[in-house]
C-alpha positions as CSV (number, residue, x, y, z in Angstrom):
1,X,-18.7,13.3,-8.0
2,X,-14.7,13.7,-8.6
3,X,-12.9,10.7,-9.3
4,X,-10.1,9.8,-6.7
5,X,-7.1,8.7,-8.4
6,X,-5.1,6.1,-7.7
7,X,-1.5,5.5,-7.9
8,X,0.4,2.1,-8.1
9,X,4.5,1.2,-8.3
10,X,3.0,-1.5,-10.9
11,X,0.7,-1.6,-13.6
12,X,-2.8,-0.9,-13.4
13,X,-6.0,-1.9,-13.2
14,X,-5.3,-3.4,-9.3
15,X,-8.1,-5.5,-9.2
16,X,-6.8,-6.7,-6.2
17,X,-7.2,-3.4,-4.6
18,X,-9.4,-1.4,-6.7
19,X,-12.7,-3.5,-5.3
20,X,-12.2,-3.2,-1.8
21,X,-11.7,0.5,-1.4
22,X,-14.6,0.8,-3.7
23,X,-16.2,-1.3,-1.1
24,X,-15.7,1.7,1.7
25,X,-16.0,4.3,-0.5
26,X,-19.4,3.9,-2.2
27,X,-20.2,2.9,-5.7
28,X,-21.0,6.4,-6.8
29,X,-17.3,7.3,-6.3
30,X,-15.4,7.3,-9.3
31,X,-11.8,5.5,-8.9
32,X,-9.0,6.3,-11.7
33,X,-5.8,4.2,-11.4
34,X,-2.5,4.9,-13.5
35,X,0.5,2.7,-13.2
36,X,4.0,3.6,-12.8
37,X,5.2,0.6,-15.3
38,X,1.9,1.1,-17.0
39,X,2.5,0.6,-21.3
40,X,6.0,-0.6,-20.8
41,X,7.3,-3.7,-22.6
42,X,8.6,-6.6,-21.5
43,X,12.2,-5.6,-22.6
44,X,11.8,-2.2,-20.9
45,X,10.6,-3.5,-17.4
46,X,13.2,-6.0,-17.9
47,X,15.4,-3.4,-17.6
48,X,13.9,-2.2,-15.0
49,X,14.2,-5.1,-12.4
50,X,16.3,-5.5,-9.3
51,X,17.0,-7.7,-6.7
52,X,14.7,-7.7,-3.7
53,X,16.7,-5.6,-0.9
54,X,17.2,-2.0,-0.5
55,X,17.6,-1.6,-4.2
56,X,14.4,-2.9,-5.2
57,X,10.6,-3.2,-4.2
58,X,8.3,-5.5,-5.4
59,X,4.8,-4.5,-7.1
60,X,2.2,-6.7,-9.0
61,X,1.4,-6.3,-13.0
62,X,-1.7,-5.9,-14.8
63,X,-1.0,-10.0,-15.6
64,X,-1.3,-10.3,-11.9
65,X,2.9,-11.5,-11.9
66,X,4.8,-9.6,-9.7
67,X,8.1,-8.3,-10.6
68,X,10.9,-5.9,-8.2
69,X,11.7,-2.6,-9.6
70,X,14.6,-0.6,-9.3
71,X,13.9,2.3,-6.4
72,X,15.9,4.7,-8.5
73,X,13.8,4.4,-11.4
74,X,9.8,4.7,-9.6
75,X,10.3,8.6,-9.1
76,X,10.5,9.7,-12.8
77,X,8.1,6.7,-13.9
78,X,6.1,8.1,-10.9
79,X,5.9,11.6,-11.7
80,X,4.6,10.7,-15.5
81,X,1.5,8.3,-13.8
82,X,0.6,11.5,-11.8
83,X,0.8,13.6,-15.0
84,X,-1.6,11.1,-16.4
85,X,-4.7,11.1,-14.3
86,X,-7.4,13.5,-15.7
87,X,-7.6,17.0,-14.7
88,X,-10.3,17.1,-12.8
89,X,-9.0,14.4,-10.3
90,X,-7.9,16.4,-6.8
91,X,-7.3,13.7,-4.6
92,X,-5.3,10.6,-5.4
93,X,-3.5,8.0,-2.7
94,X,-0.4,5.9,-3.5
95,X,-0.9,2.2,-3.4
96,X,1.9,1.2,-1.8
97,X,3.0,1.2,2.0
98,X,6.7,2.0,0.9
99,X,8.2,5.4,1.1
100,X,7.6,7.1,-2.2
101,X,8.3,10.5,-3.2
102,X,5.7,13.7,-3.0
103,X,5.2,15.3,-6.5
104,X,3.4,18.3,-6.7
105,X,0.6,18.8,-9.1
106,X,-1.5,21.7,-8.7
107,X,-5.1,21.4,-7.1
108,X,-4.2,17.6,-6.5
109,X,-3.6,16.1,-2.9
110,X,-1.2,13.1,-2.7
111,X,-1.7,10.8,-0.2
112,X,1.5,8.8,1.3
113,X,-0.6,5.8,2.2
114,X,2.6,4.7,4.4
115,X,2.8,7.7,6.4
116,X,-0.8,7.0,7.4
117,X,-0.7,3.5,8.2
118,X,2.3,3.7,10.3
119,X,0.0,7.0,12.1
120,X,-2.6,4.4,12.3
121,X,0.1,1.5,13.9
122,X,1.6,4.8,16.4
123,X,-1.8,5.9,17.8
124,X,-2.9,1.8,18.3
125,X,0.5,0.3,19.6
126,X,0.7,2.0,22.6
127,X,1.8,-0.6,25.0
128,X,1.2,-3.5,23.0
129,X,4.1,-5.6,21.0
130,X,3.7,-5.4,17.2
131,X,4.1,-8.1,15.1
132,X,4.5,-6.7,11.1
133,X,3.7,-9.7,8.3
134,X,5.9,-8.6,5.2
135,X,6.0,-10.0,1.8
136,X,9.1,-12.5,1.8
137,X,11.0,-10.2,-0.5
138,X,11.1,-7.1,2.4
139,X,11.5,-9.2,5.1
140,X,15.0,-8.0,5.6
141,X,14.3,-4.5,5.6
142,X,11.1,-4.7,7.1
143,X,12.7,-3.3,10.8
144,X,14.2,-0.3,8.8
145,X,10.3,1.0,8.6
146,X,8.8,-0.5,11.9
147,X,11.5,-0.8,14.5
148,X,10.7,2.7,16.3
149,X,7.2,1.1,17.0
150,X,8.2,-0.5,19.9
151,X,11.6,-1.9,21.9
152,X,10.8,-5.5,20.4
153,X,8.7,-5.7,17.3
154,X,8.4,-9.0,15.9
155,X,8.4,-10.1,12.1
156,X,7.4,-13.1,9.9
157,X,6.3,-13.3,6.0
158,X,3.5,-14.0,3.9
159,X,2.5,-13.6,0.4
160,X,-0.7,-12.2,-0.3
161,X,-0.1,-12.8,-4.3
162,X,-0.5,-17.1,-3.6
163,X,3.4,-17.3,-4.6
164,X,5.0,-17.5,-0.9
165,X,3.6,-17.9,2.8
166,X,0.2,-17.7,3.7
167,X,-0.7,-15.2,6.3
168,X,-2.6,-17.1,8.6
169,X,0.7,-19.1,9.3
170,X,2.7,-16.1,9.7
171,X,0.1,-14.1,12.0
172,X,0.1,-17.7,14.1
173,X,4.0,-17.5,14.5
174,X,4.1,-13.7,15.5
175,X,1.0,-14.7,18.0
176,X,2.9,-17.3,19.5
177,X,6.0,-15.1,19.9
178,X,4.3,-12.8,21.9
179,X,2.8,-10.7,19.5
180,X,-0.4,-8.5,20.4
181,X,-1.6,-6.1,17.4
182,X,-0.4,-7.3,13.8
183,X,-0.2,-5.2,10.8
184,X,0.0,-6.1,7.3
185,X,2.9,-4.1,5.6
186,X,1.8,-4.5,1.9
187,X,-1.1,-2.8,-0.1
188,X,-2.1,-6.0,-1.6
189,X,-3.2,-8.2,1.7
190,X,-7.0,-7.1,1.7
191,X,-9.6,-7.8,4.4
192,X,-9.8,-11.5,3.5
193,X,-6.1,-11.7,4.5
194,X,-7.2,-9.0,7.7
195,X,-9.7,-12.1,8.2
196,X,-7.3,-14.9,8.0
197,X,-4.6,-13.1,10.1
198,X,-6.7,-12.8,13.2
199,X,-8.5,-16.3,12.4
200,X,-4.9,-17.5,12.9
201,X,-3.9,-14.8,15.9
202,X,-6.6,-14.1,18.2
203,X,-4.9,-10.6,17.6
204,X,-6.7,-7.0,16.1
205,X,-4.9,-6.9,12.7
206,X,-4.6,-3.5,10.8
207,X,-5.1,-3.8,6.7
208,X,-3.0,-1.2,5.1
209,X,-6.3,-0.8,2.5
210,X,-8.7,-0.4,4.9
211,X,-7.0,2.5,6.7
212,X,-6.5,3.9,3.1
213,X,-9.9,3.7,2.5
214,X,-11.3,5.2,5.7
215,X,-8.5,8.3,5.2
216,X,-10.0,9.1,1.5
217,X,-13.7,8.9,3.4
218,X,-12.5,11.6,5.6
219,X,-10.7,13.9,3.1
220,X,-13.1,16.5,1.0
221,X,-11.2,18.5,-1.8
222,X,-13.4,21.4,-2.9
223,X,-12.5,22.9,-6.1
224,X,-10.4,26.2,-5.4
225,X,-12.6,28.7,-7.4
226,X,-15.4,27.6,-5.6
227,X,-14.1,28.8,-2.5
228,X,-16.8,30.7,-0.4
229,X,-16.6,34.8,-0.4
């Protein structure tokens, strides 16, 4: 079995991740993760910090801290964490509901895990008023990415990292603002937090690692030279 490889803004391992898409995918699949700010020092991601906004976004460390990196840094740092995965990886999936950029490396399909959880959010929120829970830091920006859902999508925070609000408070205060299907707009809310979201709703809640997981279930990447004559 190929490994699946798996790409976070951070540092790896995501053990905050990396369990539950095992979880869907089956034990016998292999899972490689490399790390944008993976073998950096504390000076260099130092200098790589911004303030949460447009400039930055925010992404956990191997320490389990999290930290907001400067936008205009992640595609080079990017592009070297997709040179790193082993050769024989041919699918891999970016951890991370953000807009990141495609690199190309041949016999390798990227995954924009963003473009397929707002797919996922398009084909359920027909007629229904969407509520998106955001980590505190992308609150403000949060209606650049999910305002076309709908004429009135509501938005409220939560942390899914213990530092800021829990979810089951924010899913309560979309509910009660007339929210009817909540999504979770960050890779690191997991199906616990899914859980505790419509605990605190009444509402279906979409997990962006559960969608993830159910796309890479779909997706089979035969090696080329194998191709059937």
């Amino acid at each position: 079995m190929r490994p699946i490889g798996l790409l976070t803004i951070g540092q790896s391992p995501r053990t905050d991740i990396e369990p539950a898409l095992a979880g869907i995918l089956g034990a016998n699949v292999p899972l490689v993760c490399e790390g944008a700010l993976d073998g950096l020092s504390s000076e260099q991601l130092g200098e790589l910090e911004a303030p949460a906004g447009p400039a930055g976004i925010e992404t956990r460390l191997a320490d389990g801290s999290t930290v907001v990196v400067r936008r205009d840094a992640l595609p080079s740092l990017l592009r070297a964490a997709v040179a790193r995965l082993p050769s024989d990886v041919r699918l891999a999936a970016y951890l991370c509901t953000g807009a990141l950029p495609d690199i190309a490396r041949e016999g390798l399909l990227l995954l924009d895990s963003g473009a397929i959880l707002h797919g996922t959010v398009a084909a359920t929120a027909q007629g229904r008023r969407l509520g998106v829970i955001s980590l505190p830091s992308d609150l403000a920006d949060a209606p650049e990415s999910w305002a076309h859902h709908g004429p009135e999508v509501l938005y409220a925070a939560a942390d899914p990292y213990g530092d800021g609000p829990p979810v089951t408070e924010a899913a309560r205060e979309l509910a009660d603002s007339g929210a009817t299907l909540l999504v979770l707009d960050c890779m690191g809310f997991d199906a616990g937090h899914q859980a505790e979201a419509a605990r605190g709703s009444a509402l279906p809640v979409i997990c962006p690692a559960v969608v993830l997981g159910h796309a890479l279930t779909a997706l089979t990447v035969p090696d080329p030279e194998h191709r059937a004559r």
